[in-house]
One Martini backbone bead per residue (centre of mass of N, CA, C, O) as a GRO file, in nm:
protein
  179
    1UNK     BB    1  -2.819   3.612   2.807
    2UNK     BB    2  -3.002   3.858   2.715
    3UNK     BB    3  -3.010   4.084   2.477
    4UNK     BB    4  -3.021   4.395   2.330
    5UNK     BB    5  -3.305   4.600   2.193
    6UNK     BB    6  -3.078   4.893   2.178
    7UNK     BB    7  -2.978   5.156   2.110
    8UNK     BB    8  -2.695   5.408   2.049
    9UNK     BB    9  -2.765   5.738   1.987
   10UNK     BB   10  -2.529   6.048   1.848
   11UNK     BB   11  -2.623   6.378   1.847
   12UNK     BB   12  -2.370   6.672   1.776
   13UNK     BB   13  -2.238   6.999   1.836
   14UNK     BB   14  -1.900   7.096   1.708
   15UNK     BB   15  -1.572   7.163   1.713
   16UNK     BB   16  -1.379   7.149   1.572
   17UNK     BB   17  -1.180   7.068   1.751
   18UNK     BB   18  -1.376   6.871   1.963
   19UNK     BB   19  -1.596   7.041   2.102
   20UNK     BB   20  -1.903   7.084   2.335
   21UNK     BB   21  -1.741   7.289   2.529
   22UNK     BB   22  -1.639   7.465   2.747
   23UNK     BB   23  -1.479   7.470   3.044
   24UNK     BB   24  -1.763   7.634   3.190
   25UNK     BB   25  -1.946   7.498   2.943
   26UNK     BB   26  -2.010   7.697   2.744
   27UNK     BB   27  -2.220   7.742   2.415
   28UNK     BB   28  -2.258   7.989   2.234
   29UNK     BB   29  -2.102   7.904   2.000
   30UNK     BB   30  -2.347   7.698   1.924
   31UNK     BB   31  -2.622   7.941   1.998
   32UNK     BB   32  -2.514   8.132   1.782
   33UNK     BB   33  -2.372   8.286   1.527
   34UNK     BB   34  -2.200   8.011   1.440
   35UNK     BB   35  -2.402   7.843   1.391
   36UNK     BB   36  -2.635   7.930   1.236
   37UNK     BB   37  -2.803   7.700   1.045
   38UNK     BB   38  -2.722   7.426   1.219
   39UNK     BB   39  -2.954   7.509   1.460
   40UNK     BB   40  -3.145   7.420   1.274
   41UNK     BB   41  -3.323   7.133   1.332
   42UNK     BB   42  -3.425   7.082   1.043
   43UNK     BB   43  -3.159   7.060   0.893
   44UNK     BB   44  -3.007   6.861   1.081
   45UNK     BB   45  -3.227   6.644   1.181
   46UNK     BB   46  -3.326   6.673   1.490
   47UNK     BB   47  -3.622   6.630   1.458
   48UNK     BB   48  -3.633   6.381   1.343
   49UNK     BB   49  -3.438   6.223   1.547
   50UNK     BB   50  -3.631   6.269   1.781
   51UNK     BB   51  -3.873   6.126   1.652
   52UNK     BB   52  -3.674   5.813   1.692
   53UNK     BB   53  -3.704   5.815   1.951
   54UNK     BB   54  -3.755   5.681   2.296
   55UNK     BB   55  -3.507   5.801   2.451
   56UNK     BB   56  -3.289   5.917   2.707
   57UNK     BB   57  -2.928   6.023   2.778
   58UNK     BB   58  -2.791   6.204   3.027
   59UNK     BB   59  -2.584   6.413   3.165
   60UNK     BB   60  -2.533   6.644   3.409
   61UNK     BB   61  -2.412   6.864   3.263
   62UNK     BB   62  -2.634   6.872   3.050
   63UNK     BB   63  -2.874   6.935   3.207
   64UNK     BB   64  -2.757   7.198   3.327
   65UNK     BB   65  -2.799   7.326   3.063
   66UNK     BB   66  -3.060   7.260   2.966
   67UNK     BB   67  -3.252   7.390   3.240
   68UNK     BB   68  -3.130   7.675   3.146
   69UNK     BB   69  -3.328   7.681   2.912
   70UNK     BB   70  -3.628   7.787   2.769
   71UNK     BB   71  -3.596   7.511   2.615
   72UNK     BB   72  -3.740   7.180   2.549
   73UNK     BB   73  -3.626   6.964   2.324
   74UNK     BB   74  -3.773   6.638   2.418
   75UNK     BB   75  -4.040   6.620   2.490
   76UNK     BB   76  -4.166   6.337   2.585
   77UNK     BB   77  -3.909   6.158   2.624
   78UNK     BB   78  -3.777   5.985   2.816
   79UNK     BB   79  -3.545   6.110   3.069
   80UNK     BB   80  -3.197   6.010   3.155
   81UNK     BB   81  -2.966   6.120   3.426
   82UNK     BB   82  -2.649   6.107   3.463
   83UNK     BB   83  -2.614   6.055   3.856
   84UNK     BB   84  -2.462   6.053   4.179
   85UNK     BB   85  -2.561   6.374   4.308
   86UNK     BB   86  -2.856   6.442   4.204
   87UNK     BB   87  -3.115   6.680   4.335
   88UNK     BB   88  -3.398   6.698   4.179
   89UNK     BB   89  -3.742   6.848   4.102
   90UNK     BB   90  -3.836   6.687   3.754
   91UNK     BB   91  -4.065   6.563   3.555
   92UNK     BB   92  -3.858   6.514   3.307
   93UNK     BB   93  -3.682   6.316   3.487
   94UNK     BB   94  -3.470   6.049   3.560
   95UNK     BB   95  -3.257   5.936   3.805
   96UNK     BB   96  -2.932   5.797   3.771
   97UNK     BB   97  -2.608   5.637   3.870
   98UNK     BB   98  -2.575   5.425   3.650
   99UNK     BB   99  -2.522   5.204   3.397
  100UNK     BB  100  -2.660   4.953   3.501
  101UNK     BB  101  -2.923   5.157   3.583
  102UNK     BB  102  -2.941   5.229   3.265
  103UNK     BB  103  -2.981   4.951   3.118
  104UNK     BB  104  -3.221   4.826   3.327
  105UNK     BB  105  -3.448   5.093   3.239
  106UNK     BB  106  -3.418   5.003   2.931
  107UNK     BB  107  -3.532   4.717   2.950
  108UNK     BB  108  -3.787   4.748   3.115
  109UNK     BB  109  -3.878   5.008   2.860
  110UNK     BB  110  -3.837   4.885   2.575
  111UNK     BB  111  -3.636   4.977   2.430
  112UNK     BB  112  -3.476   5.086   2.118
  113UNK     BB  113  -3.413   5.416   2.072
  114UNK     BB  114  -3.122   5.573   2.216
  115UNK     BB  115  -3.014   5.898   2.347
  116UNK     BB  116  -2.701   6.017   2.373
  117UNK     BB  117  -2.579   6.287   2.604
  118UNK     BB  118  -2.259   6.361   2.643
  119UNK     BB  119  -1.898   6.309   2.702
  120UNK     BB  120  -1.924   6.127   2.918
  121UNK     BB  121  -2.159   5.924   2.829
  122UNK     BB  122  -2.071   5.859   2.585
  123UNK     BB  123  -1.778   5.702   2.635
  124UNK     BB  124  -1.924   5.504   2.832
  125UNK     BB  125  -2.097   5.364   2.587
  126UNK     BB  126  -1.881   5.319   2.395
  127UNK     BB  127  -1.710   5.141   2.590
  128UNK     BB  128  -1.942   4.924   2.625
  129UNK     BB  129  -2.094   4.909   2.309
  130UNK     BB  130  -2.390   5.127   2.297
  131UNK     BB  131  -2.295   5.229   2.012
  132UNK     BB  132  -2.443   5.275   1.669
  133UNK     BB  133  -2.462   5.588   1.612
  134UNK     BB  134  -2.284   5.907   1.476
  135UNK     BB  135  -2.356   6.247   1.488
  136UNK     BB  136  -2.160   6.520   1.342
  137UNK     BB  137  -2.126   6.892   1.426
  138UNK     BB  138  -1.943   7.079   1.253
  139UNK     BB  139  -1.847   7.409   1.374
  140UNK     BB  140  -1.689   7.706   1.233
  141UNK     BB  141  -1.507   7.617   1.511
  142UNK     BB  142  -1.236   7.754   1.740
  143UNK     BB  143  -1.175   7.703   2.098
  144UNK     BB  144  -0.922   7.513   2.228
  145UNK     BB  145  -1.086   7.513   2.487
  146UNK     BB  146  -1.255   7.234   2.631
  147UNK     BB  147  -1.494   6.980   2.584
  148UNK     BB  148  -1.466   6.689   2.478
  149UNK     BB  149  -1.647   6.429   2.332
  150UNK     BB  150  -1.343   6.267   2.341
  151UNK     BB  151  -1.132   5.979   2.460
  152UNK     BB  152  -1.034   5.759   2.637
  153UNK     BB  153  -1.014   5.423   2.512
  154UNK     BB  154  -0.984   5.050   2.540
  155UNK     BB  155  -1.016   5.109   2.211
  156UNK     BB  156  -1.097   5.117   1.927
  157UNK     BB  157  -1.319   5.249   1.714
  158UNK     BB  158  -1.496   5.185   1.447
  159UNK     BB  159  -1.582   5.299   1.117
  160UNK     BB  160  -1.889   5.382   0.888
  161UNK     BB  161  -1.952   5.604   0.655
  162UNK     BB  162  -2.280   5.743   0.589
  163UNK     BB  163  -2.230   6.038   0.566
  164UNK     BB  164  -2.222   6.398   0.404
  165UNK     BB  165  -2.314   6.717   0.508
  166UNK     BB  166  -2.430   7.055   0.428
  167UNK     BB  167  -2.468   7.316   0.581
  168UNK     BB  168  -2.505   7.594   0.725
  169UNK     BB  169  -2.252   7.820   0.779
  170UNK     BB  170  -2.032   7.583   0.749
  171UNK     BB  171  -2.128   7.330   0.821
  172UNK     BB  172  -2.079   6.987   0.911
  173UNK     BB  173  -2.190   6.664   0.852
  174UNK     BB  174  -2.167   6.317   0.998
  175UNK     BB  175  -2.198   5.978   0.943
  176UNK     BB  176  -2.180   5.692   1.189
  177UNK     BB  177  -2.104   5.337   1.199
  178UNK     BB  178  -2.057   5.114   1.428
  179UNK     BB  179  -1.863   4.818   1.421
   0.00000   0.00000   0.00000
């Protein structure tokens, strides 16, 4: 079996209590008011941050979002979208069926670091160890039900804190290492 070549890098922006959506996808919490200077991408890193990928993964409900939007924020990267169901003519977007058959398109792209995101597609590379670095941006907000960024995995995952940044408007970054 050959290793593989590329690692799963994770940066989201979320809330304390650990929501990256509301329960009907809406983001407003996050790229509105609450967000403050947070949302600015050069302050959080989002800039830099995508300037050292090479490919990205996100979910179907992410993609959702976000082309729902009026900017596209991924630039020229690869970007393919894991979807059983997706039917859509994008030529920003590759769609993938399977966690198997993004692995093997990203193995065969020559991938070195990619972007996952999305709370399903991050547990699901997470559970099966292909995320090495997590950076979470929790914006000084309660939103009480959404979805989770986290839910069950198959064992504990193991982290190690790399730094901690303050944002504006009260937002906090970590960034961790997983071990």
């Amino acid at each position: 079996m050959t290793q593989r070549q590329w690692a799963g890098h994770v940066f989201v922006g979320m809330s304390v209590d650990g929501m990256i959506a509301r329960a009907n996808d809406d983001i407003d919490w996050l790229t509105g008011d609450a967000a403050g200077d947070a949302e600015n991408p050069d302050e959080s890193g989002f800039t830099e941050f995508m300037a050292s990928v090479d490919h990205m993964v996100m979910g179907r409900s992410t993609y959702d979002i976000v082309r729902a939007m009026d900017e596209w924020f991924y630039g020229d990267t690869p970007v393919m979208v894991l979807s059983t169901t997706l039917q859509v003519d994008d030529p920003r977007i590759r769609i993938i069926r399977s966690l198997d058959e993004a692995v093997s398109a990203l193995d065969n792209d020559g991938a070195r670091k990619v972007y996952v995101d999305g709370g399903r597609t991050v547990r699901t590379f997470l559970a099966a160890g292909m995320i090495s670095t997590l950076t979470l941006t929790h914006l000084p907000i309660l939103i009480g039900e959404g979805k989770p960024l986290f839910g069950a995995l198959p064992g504990d995952v193991r982290l190690r804190l790399d730094g901690v940044k303050s944002l504006g408007g009260g937002a906090v970054q970590t960034r961790y290492s997983v071990l």
